[in-house]
Structures are given as C-alpha cells and as structure tokens.
C-alpha positions, 0 to 999 in steps of 0.5 A: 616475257610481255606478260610479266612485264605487264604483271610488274607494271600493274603491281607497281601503277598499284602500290603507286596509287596505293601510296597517293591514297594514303598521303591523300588520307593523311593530308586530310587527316591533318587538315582536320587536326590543324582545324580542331586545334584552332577551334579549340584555341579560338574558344579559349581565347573568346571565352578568356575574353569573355571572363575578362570582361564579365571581371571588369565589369563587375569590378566596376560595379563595386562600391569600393572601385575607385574610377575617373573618367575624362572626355576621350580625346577623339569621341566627342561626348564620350570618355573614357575610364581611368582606375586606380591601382586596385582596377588596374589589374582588371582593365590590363586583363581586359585589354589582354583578352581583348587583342588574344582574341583578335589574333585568333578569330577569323572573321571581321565581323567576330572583331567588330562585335568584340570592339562593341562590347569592350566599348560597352563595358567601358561606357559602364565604367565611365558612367559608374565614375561619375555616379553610384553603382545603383544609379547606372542607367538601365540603358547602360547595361541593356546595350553592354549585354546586347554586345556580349550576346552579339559577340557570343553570336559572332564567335559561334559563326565563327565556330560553325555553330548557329546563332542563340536567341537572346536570352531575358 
C-alpha cells in the first residue's frame, strides 16, 4: 500500500514540475514575441521619423518652397520656420513622426538625439527662409547630418545593434 502511494505521489510531483516546465517555456516564449513586436514597431516609427524628415528636408531645399521665419519667442538668436500651405503638409508629417517615435523608444538618449535632429532640420528651414537654397551654409547642413547620423546610432543601441561610423 506504501508503495503505490509513493508511486502516485512521485507521478503526480511529475506531472506537476512537468506542468511549471511548460508554463515556464511559454512565459519565455512570449516574453520574446512581446520584445520582437516592440522592436519591429520601434523600427517603423524611427524609420517613419526618418523618412519624414529626410521629406521636409528636401522640400525645404526647393526652390519653389514658400518659408518665413520669425525669431523663436523662447531661443534668443534662433527662429523658427513658418510655411505655406504647400509645406505644411511636410512640417505636421514631421511633427507626427517625431512624438511616434517618442511614444516608443525607450531610452532618453534615443529622444535627445531625435529632439537634435528636428531642431537641425529646422535650422535648415529657417536658413533657407532668409536666402536661396544654394546659399545655405555648409555648416548648416554638416550638423543636420551629424544629428541624423547620431540619432541613427541612437536607435540602433536602442535595437541592440552597434553603433556605425560615420559615414563621408
């Protein structure tokens, strides 16, 4: 009699671990597909972010956009780009992909980065409001593709992927 009621406990102690064992797995298993889904939706919104600003940008850079620029009530010495109705467009999509891209990432260093390169794109903006877009300064641009190449940098840390060297 002792031993059967051994043998049953030893079965049922079995089918017990048996039972956490495959929670256990599962719970991995989806841990891993929630972490996959984010990093797929972190990609599509800074690669949005991305594409929209690389649009702005080169609407900026047509010799047809119609831009104001003011002096920015709170940056002294800055200011900030006004467009018609043409650019507008442009600038609401920038905007868009720009606080899509903060609802997702993670990690502060990945939203400074972005923060810099909106604020480089639209110093191209304000500079291309107040001269041609051949007499942009060099500098100008120079700092609008360090930004995109740090914020590039920034969302591949925040993908687990190494940073890229700056490219020519």
């Amino acid at each position: 009699m002792t031993v059967t009621v051994i043998t049953g406990l030893v079965a049922l102690a079995g089918v017990a671990l048996g039972g956490l064992l495959t929670l256990r797995n599962q719970d991995r298993a989806w841990q891993r597909e929630h972490q996959r889904q984010w990093r797929d939706i972190r990609l599509t919104m800074c690669n949005e972010f991305l594409a929209a600003n690389r649009r702005y940008v080169a609407y900026v850079l047509d010799p047809r956009a119609s831009i104001t620029a003011i002096p920015h009530p709170r940056e002294p010495g800055s200011l900030m780009p006004f467009f018609d109705e043409t650019g507008r467009p442009y600038k609401e999509a920038l905007e868009a992909g720009f606080t899509a891209m903060r609802l997702v990432v993670e990690r502060p260093e990945t939203v400074r980065a972005g923060v810099t390169f909106v604020n480089r794109a639209r110093e191209v903006a304000a500079a291309r409001a107040t001269r041609s877009e051949a007499d942009i300064p060099s500098e100008t641009f120079d700092s609008l593709w360090k930004a995109e190449q740090d914020f590039i940098n920034a969302v591949r840390g925040e993908l687990g992927l190494a940073s890229m060297a700056r490219q020519p």
